[in-house]
VEXGUMI-450449 format. One record per residue (C-alpha): residue number from 1; y, z negated, x. Coordinates in nm, 3 decimals, padded with zeros to 5 digits. Example, Ala and Ser with C-alpha at 12.3 -4.5 7.8 and 13.67 -1.06 7.14 Angstrom:
# residues 2
NODE    nr         v         w         u
NODE     1   -00.450   -00.780    01.230
NODE     2   -00.106   -00.714    01.367
This chain:
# residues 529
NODE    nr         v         w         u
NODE     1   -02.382   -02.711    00.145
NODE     2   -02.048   -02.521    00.025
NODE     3   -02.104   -02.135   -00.117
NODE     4   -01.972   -02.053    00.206
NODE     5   -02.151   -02.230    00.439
NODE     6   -02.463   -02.102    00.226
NODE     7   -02.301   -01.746    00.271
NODE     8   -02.262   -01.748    00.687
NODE     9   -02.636   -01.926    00.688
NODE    10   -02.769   -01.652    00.499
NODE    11   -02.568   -01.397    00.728
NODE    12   -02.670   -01.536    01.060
NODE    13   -03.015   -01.522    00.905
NODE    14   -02.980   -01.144    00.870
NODE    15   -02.794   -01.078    01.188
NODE    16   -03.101   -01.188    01.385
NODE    17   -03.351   -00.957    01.157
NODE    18   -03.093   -00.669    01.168
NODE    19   -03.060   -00.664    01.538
NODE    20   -03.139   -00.351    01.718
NODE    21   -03.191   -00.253    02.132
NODE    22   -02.857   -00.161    02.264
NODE    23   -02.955    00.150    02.289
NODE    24   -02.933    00.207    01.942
NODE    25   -02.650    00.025    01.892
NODE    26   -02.410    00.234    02.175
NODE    27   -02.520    00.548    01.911
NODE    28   -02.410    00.355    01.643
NODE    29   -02.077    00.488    01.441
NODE    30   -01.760    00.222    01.440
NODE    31   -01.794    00.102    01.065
NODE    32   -01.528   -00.028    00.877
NODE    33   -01.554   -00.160    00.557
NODE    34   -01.336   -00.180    00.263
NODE    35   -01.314   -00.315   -00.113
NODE    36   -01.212    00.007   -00.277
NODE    37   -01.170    00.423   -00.217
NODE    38   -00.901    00.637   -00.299
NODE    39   -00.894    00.897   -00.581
NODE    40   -00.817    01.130   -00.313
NODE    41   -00.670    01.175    00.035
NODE    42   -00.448    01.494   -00.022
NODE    43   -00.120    01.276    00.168
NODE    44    00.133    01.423   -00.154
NODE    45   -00.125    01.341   -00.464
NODE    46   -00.233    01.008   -00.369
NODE    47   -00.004    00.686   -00.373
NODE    48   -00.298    00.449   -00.271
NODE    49   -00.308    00.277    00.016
NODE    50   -00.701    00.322    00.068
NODE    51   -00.573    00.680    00.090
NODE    52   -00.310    00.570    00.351
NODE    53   -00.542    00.379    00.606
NODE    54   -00.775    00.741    00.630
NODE    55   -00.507    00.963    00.603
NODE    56   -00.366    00.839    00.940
NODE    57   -00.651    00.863    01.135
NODE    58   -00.703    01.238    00.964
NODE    59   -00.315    01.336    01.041
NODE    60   -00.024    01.295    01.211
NODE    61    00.371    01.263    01.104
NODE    62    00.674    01.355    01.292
NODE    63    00.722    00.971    01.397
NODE    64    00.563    00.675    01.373
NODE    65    00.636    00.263    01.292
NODE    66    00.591    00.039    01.597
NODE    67    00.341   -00.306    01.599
NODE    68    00.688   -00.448    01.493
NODE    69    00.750   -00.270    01.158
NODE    70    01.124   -00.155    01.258
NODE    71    01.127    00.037    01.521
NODE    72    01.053    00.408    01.512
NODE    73    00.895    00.593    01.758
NODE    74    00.774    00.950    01.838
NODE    75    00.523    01.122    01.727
NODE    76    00.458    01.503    01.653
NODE    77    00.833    01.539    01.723
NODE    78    00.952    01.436    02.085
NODE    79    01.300    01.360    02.006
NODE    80    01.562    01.400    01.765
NODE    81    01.911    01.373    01.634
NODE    82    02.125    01.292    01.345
NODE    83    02.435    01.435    01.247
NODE    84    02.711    01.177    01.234
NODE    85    02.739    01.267    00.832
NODE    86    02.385    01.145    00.808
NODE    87    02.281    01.468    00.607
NODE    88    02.079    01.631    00.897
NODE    89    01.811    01.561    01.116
NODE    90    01.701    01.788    01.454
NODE    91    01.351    01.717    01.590
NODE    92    01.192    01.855    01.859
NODE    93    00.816    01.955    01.764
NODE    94    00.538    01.905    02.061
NODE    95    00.319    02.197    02.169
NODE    96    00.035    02.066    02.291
NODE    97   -00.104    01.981    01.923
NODE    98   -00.397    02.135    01.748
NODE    99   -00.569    02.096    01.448
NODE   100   -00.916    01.970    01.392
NODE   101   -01.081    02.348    01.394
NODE   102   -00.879    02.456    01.726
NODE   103   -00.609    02.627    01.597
NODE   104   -00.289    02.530    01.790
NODE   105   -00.009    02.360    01.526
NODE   106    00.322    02.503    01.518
NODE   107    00.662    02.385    01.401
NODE   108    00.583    02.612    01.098
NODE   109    00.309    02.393    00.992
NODE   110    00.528    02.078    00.971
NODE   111    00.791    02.280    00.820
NODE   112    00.542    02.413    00.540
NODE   113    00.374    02.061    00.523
NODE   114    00.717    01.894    00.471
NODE   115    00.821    02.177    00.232
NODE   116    00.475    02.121    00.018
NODE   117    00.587    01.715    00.031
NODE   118    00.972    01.726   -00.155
NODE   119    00.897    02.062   -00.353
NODE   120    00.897    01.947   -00.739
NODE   121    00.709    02.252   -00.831
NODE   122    00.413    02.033   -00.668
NODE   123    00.494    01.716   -00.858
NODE   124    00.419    01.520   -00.613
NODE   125    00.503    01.132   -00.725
NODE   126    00.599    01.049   -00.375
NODE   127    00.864    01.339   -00.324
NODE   128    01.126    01.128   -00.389
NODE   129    01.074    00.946   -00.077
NODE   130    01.172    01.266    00.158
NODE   131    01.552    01.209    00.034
NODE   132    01.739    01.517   -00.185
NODE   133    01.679    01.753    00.095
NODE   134    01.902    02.071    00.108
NODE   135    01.669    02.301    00.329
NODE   136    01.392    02.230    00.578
NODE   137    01.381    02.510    00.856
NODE   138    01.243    02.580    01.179
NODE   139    01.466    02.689    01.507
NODE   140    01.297    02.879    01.764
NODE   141    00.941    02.745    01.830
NODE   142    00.989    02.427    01.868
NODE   143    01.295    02.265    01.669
NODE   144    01.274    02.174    01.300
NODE   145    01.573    02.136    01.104
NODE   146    01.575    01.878    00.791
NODE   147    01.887    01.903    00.625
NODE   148    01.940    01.719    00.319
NODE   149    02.202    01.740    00.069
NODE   150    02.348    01.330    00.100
NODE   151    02.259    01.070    00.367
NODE   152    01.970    00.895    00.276
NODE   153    01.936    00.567    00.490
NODE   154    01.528    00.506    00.472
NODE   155    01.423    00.865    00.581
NODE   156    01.325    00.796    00.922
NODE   157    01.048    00.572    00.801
NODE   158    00.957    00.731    00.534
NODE   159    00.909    01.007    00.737
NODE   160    00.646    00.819    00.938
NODE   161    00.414    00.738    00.645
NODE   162    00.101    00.921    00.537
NODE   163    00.273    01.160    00.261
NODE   164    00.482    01.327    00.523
NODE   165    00.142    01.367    00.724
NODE   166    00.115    01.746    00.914
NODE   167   -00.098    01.967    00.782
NODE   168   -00.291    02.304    00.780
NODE   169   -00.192    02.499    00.535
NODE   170   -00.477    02.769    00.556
NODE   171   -00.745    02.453    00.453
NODE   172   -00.499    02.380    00.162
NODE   173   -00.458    02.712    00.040
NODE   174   -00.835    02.840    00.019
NODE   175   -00.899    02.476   -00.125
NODE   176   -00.674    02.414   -00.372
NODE   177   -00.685    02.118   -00.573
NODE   178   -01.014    02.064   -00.372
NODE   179   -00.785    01.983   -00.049
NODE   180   -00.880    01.595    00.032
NODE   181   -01.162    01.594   -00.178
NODE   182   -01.382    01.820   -00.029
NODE   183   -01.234    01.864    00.286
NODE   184   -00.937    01.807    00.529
NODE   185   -00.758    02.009    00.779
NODE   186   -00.508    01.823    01.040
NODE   187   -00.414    01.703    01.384
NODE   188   -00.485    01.329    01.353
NODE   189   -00.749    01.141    01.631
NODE   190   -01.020    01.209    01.357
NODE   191   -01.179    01.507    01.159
NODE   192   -01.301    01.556    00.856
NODE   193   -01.700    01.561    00.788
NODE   194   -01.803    01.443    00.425
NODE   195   -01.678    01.217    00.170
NODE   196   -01.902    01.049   -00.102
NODE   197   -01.659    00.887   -00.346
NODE   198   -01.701    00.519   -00.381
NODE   199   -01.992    00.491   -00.089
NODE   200   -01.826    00.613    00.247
NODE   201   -01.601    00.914    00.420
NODE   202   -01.753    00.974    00.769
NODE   203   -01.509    01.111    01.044
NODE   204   -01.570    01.235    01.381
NODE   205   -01.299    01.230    01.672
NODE   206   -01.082    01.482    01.739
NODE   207   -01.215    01.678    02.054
NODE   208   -00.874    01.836    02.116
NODE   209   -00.628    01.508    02.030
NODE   210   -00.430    01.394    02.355
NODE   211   -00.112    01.276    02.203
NODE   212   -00.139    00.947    02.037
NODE   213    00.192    00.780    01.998
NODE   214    00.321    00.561    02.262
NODE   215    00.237    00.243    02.078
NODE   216   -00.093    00.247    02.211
NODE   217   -00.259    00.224    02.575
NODE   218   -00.438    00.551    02.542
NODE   219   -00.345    00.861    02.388
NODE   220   -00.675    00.971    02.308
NODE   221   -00.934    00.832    02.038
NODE   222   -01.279    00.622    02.207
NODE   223   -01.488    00.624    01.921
NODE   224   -01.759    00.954    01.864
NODE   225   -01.811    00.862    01.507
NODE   226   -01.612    00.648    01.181
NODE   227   -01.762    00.523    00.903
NODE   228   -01.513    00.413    00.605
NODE   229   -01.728    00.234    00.410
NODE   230   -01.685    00.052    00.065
NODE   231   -01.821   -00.283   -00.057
NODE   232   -01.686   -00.354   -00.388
NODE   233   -01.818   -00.719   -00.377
NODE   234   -01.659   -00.944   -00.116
NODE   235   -01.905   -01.166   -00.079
NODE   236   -02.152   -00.860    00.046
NODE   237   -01.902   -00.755    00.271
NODE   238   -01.858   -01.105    00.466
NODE   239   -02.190   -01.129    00.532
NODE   240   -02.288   -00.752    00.655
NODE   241   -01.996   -00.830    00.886
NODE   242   -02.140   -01.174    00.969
NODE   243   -02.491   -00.974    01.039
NODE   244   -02.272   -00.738    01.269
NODE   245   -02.421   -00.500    01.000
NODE   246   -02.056   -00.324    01.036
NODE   247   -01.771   -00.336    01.329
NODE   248   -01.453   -00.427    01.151
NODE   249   -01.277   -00.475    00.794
NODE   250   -00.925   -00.623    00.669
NODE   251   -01.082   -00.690    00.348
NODE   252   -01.248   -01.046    00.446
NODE   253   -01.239   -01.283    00.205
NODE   254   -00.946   -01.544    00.272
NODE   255   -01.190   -01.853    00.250
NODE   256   -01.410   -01.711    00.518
NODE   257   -01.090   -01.643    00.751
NODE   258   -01.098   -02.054    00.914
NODE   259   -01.482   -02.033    00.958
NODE   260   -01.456   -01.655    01.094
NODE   261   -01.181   -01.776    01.367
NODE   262   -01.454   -02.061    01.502
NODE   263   -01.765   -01.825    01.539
NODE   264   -01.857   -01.657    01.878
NODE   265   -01.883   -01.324    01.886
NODE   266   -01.602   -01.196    01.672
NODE   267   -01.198   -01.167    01.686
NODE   268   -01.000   -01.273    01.414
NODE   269   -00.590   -01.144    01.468
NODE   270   -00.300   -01.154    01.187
NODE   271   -00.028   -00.918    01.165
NODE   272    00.249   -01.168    01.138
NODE   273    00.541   -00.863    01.063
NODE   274    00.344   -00.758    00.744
NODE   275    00.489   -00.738    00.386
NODE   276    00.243   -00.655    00.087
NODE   277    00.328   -00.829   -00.214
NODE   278    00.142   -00.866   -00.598
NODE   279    00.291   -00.866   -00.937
NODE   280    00.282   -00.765   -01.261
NODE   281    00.521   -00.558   -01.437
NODE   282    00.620   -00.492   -01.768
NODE   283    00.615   -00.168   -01.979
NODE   284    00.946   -00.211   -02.126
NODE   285    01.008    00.000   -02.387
NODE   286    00.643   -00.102   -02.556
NODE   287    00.628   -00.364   -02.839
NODE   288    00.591   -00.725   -02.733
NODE   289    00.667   -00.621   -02.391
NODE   290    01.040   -00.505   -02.480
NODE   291    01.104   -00.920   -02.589
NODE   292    01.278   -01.027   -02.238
NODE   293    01.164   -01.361   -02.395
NODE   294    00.854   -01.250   -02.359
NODE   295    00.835   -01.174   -01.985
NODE   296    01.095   -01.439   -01.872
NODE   297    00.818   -01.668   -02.028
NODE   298    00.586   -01.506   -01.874
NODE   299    00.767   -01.549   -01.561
NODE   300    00.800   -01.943   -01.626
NODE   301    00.434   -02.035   -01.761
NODE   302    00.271   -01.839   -01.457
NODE   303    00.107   -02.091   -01.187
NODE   304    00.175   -01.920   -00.914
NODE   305    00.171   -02.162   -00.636
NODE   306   -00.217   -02.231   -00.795
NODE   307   -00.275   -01.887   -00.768
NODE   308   -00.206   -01.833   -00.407
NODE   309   -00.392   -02.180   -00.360
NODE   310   -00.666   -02.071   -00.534
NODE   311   -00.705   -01.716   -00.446
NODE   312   -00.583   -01.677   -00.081
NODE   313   -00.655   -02.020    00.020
NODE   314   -00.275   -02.109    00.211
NODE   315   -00.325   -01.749    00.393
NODE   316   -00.069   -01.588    00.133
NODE   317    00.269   -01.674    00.078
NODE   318    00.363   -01.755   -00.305
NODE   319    00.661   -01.500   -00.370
NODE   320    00.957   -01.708   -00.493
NODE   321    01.191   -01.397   -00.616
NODE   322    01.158   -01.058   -00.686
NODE   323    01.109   -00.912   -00.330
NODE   324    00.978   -01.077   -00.006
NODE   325    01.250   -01.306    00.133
NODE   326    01.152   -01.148    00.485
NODE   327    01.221   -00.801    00.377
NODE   328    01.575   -00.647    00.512
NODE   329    01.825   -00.672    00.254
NODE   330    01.674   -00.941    00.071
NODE   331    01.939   -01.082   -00.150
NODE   332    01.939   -01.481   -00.144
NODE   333    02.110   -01.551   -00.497
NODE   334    01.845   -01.297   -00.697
NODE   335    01.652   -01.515   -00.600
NODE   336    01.762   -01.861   -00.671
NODE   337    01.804   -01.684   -01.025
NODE   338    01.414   -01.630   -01.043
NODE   339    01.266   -01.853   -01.336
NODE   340    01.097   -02.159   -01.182
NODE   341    00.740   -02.292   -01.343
NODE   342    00.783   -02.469   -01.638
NODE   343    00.554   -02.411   -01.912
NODE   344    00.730   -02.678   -02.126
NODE   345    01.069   -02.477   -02.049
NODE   346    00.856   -02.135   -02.134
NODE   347    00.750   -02.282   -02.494
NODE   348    01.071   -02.409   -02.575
NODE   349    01.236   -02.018   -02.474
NODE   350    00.984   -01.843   -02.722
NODE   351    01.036   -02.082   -02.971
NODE   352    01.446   -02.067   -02.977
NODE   353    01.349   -01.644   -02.940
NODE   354    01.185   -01.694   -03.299
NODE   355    00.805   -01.632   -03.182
NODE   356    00.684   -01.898   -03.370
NODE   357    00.271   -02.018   -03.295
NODE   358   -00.007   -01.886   -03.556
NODE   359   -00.357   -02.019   -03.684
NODE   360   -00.507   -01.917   -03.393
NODE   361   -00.258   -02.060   -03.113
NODE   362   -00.117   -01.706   -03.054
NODE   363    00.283   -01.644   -03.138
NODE   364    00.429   -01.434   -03.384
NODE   365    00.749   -01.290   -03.450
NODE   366    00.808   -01.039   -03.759
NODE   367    00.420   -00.988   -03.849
NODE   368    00.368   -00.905   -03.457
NODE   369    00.163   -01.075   -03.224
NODE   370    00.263   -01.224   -02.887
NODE   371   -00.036   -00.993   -02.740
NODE   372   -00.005   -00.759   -02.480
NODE   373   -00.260   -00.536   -02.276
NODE   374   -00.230   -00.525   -01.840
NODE   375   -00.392   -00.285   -01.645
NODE   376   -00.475   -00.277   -01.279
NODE   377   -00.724   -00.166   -01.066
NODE   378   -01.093   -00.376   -00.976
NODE   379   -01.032   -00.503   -00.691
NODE   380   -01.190   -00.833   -00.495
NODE   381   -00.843   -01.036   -00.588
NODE   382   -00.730   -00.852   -00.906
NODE   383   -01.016   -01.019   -01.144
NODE   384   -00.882   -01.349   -01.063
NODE   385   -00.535   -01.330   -01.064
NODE   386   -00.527   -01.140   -01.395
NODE   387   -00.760   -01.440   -01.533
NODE   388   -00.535   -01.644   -01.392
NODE   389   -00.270   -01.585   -01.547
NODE   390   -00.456   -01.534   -01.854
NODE   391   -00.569   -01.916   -01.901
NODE   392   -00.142   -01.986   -01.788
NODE   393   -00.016   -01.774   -02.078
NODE   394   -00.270   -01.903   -02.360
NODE   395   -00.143   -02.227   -02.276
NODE   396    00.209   -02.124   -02.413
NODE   397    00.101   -01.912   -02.704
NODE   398    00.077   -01.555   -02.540
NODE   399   -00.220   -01.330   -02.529
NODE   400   -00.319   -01.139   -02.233
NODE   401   -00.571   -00.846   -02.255
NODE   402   -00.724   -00.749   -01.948
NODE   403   -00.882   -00.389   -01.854
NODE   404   -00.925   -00.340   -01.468
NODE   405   -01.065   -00.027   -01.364
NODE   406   -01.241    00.129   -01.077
NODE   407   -01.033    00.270   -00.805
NODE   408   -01.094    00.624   -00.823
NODE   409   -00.997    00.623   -01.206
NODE   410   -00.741    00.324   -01.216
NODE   411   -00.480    00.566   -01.148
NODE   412   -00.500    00.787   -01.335
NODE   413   -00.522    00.541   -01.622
NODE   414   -00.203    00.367   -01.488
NODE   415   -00.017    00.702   -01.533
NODE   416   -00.067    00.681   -01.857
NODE   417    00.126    00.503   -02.140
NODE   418   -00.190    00.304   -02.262
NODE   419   -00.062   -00.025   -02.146
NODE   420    00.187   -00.282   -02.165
NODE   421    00.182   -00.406   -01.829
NODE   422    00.037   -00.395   -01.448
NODE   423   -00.095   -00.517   -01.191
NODE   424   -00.019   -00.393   -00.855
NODE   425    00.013   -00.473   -00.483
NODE   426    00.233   -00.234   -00.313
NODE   427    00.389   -00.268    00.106
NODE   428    00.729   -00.175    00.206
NODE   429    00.989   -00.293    00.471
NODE   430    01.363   -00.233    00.314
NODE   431    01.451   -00.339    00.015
NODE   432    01.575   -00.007   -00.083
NODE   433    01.235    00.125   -00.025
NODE   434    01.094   -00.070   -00.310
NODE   435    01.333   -00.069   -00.576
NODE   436    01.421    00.295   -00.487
NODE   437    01.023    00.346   -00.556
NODE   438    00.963    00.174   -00.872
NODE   439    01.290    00.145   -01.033
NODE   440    01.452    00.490   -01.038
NODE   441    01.462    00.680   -01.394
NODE   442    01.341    00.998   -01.154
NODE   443    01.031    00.759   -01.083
NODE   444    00.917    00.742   -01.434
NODE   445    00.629    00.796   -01.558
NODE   446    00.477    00.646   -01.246
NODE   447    00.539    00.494   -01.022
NODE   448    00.776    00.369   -01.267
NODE   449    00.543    00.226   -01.466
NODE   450    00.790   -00.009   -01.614
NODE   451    00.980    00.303   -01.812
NODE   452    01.297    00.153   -01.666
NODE   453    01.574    00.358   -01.755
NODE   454    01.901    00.224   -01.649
NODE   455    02.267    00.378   -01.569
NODE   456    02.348    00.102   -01.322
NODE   457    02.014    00.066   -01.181
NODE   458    02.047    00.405   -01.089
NODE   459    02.400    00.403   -00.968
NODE   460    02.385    00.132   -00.753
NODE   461    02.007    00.278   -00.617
NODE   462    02.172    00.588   -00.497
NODE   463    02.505    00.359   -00.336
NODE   464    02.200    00.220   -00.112
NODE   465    02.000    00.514   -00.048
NODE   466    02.323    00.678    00.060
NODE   467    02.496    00.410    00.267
NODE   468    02.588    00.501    00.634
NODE   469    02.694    00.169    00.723
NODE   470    02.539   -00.187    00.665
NODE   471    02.806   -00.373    00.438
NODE   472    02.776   -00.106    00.177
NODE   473    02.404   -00.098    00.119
NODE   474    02.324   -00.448    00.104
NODE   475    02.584   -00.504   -00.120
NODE   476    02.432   -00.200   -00.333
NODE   477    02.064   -00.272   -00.303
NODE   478    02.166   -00.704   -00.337
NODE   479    02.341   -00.606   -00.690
NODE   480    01.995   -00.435   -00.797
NODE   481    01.766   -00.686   -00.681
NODE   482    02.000   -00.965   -00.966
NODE   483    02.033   -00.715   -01.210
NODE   484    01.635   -00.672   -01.203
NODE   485    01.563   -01.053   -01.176
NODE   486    01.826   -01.140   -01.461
NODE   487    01.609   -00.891   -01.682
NODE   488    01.270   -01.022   -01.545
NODE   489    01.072   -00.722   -01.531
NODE   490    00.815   -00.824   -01.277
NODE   491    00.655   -01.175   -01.250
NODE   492    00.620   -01.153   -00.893
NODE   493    00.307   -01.339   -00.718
NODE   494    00.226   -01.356   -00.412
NODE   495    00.241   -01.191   -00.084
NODE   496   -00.075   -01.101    00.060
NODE   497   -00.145   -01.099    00.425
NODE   498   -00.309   -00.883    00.675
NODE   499   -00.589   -01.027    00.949
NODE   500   -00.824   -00.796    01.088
NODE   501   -01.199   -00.912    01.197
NODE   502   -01.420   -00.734    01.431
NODE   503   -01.736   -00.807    01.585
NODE   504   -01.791   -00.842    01.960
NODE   505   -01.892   -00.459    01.950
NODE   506   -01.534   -00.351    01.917
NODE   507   -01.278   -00.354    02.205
NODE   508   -00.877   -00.231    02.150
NODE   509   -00.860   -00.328    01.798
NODE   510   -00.522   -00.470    01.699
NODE   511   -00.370   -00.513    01.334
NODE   512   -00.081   -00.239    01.259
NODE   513   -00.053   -00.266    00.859
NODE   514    00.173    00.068    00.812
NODE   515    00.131    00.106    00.397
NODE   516   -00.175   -00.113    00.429
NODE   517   -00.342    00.060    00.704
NODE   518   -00.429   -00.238    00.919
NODE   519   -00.617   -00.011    01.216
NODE   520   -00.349    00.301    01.183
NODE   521   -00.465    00.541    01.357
NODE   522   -00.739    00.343    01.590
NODE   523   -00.622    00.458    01.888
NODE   524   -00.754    00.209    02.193
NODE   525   -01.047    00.107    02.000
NODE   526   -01.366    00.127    02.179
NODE   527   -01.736    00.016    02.103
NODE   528   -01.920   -00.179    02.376
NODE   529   -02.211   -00.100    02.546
């Protein structure tokens, strides 16, 4: 009998002791579980996706991403407009809104929210992504002006993720630094009720919310009761799903995905337009990590067609360059310049680079070892990959410390300057998006991790970011992409996908995947009877 086999057996086994009368189970909160929590779900502190996939059930934003990931829809705004310089934006605000506690939103609230978003005072490390805005005003009662001071081509979706969520700014005033950690204040299908860091954050609908975005059937949340709840340990968390111990997750294990899809009594759905890719990056100003010999063999001795084998089990797609080939903007000839694997061919490239083996297998070069530290957060995939690589690099003389850390401290220790390198998975749908977000000098310390601090890079960054027609900011963001690859700064991994799995309890639930938030806001979801 396989582990997994052994696993389902043991599930099925508990399914039938954990079985309740139905009319226990109608009571019953929708629970969805998860691998990790977030440090904290303020929308302009937190960069983490398990912050993401709360925050937009707990908020809104002035538009929103269809099933598609292109096309932008409404959301708190009705409509808008763009000036033909591309420097400023009109939206029409609804006014039917209100908060979770009643009190009816206005476009001053999305005017201070936004404000509280791109203001550097609040050093915010995703400000950057609300463009170099000029002013942000409202018009009347109902028409916000965002005015910025150069086109910025990704605003519109940026404007639809979780940092540029809509919020109360009475809750964030008498809370402080306590805002999204012990409570939460906005117009979003759920409410607030408790958090317990790394056990669960329990929400309760919205009585007031009638305007879900026009993606879904109904504008109006089904569900009385939410239950984020974390299970570190994968394993546990297929079989309390198995047991229909919990409703939903898009944290199954990828070898349980085949057997989940033949089992009665659950659903099993992919979002096919998804983009959430894993690598490691390099710290580049610290010793051993500075060597580009160093990380282009890195780059070369890295398995990582056995990696995605081994780890995702064919569900993943092994990343050939340094961004996803489906992304828009992807440049072609970056990546036919990626390093291939070839260990042999890695060995050969430290050796002519003078790092020259030692007693114990490890290189040296000028009474320093080949040795550097990665950090990344504890995660169900993260120990393996890391290890992974590990074993690859040994092989070729390099040594690769490992320190993995809990979610709710891992980033603060990865805006630190402790390490050498990272690990880190990370979702986006334009190139410019993601070298804008970890390549910019403005983006370092984090989420420039890598300390990159290039002229050029920067140059040809802002060409893209500021690009009112096509032509211009491919060739822009297509000149970064070789640059980057040339100085192999990432060894890129794999692309991870996105299947959700519910139990025959839940109705309406389809995979979105905005930033990693696979339900979005849960809209159309409803538990059986």
């Amino acid at each position: 009998m396989t582990k997994l086999s052994a696993l389902l057996l043991a599930a099925a086994g508990a399914a039938t002791l954990a079985a309740a009368p139905a009319t226990a189970q109608q009571k019953a909160p929708l629970t969805i579980l998860r691998v990790i929590d977030a440090d904290r779900y303020d929308p302009i502190r937190s960069t983490a996706t398990a912050a993401a996939e709360v925050l937009y059930m707990l908020a809104d934003t002035l538009v929103t991403v269809d099933f598609d990931m292109k096309t932008i829809k409404p959301g708190l705004a009705e409509s808008w407009t763009i000036s033909p310089d591309g420097k400023t934006y009109t939206f029409k605000i609804r006014k039917d809104v209100k908060f979770c506690d009643g009190r009816p939103m206005t476009v001053e609230d999305a005017v201070y929210s936004l404000k509280r978003w791109v203001d550097p005072a609040n050093k915010s490390p995703v400000s950057f992504r609300g463009g170099q805005v000029k002013d942000i005003r409202a018009e009347g009662d109902s028409t916000l002006i965002y005015e910025l001071n150069e086109p910025y081509s990704d605003l519109m979706f940026q404007m639809a993720l979780s940092f540029a969520s809509i919020v109360d700014k009475n809750a964030v005033e008498s809370m402080g630094q306590n805002f999204g950690v012990q409570g939460f204040n906005g117009t979003g299908p759920y409410c607030w009720v408790k958090w317990t860091p790394r056990q669960e954050l329990v929400l309760k609908k919205n009585p007031h919310y009638t305007w879900g975005p026009s993606i879904y059937k109904d504008p109006k949340p089904q569900v009385d009761d939410i239950v984020w709840k974390i299970i570190p340990e994968t394993n546990t968390l297929m079989a309390a799903i198995q047991a229909k111990q919990a409703d939903v997750t898009y944290y199954m294990p990828y070898i349980a995905l085949d057997t989940m899809q033949k089992i009665p009594g659950f659903t099993v759905q992919r979002q096919e337009n998804y983009i959430y890719d894993v690598f490691m990056g390099f710290r580049v100003d610290k010793p051993v990590a500075n060597d580009k010999a160093i990380r282009q063999a890195a780059n070369m001795a890295t398995n990582k067609e056995a990696i995605s084998k081994a780890i995702f089990f064919g569900k993943g797609q092994t990343l050939p360059s340094l961004l996803n080939p489906a992304v828009l903007d992807y440049d072609k000839s970056s990546g036919d310049k990626m390093p291939k694997y070839d260990p042999a061919g890695a060995a050969k490239l430290l050796d002519e680079a003078g790092w020259k083996p030692g007693a114990d297998g490890i290189r040296e070069k000028d009474g320093q070892k080949a040795s550097f530290t990665v950090y990344g957060i504890r995660n169900s995939d993260n120990p393996r990959i890391s290890e992974a690589m590990q074993a690859d690099l040994r092989k070729v003389g390099i040594d690769m410390k490992i320190q993995l850390w809990d979610a709710t401290v891992a980033w603060g220790k990865l805006a630190t300057q402790e390490f050498d390198a990272f690990l880190m998975s990370y979702p986006y749908v334009t190139a410019t998006e993601a070298l804008n977000l970890y390549f910019a000098s403005r983006q370092v310390p984090t989420p420039n991790r890598m300390n990159w601090k290039d002229t050029k890079t920067d140059e040809l960054l802002k060409a893209a970011a500021t690009a009112t027609d096509d032509t211009t900011r491919k060739q822009a963001i297509g000149a970064v992409q070789n640059q980057l690859t040339e100085a192999n700064v990432w060894v890129p991994l794999v692309s991870q996908p996105l299947w959700v799995v519910a139990t025959d309890r839940v109705e309406g639930a389809r995979a979105h995947g905005l930033y990693g938030a696979g339900l979005y806001k849960g809209l159309d979801i409803k538990l059986k009877r």
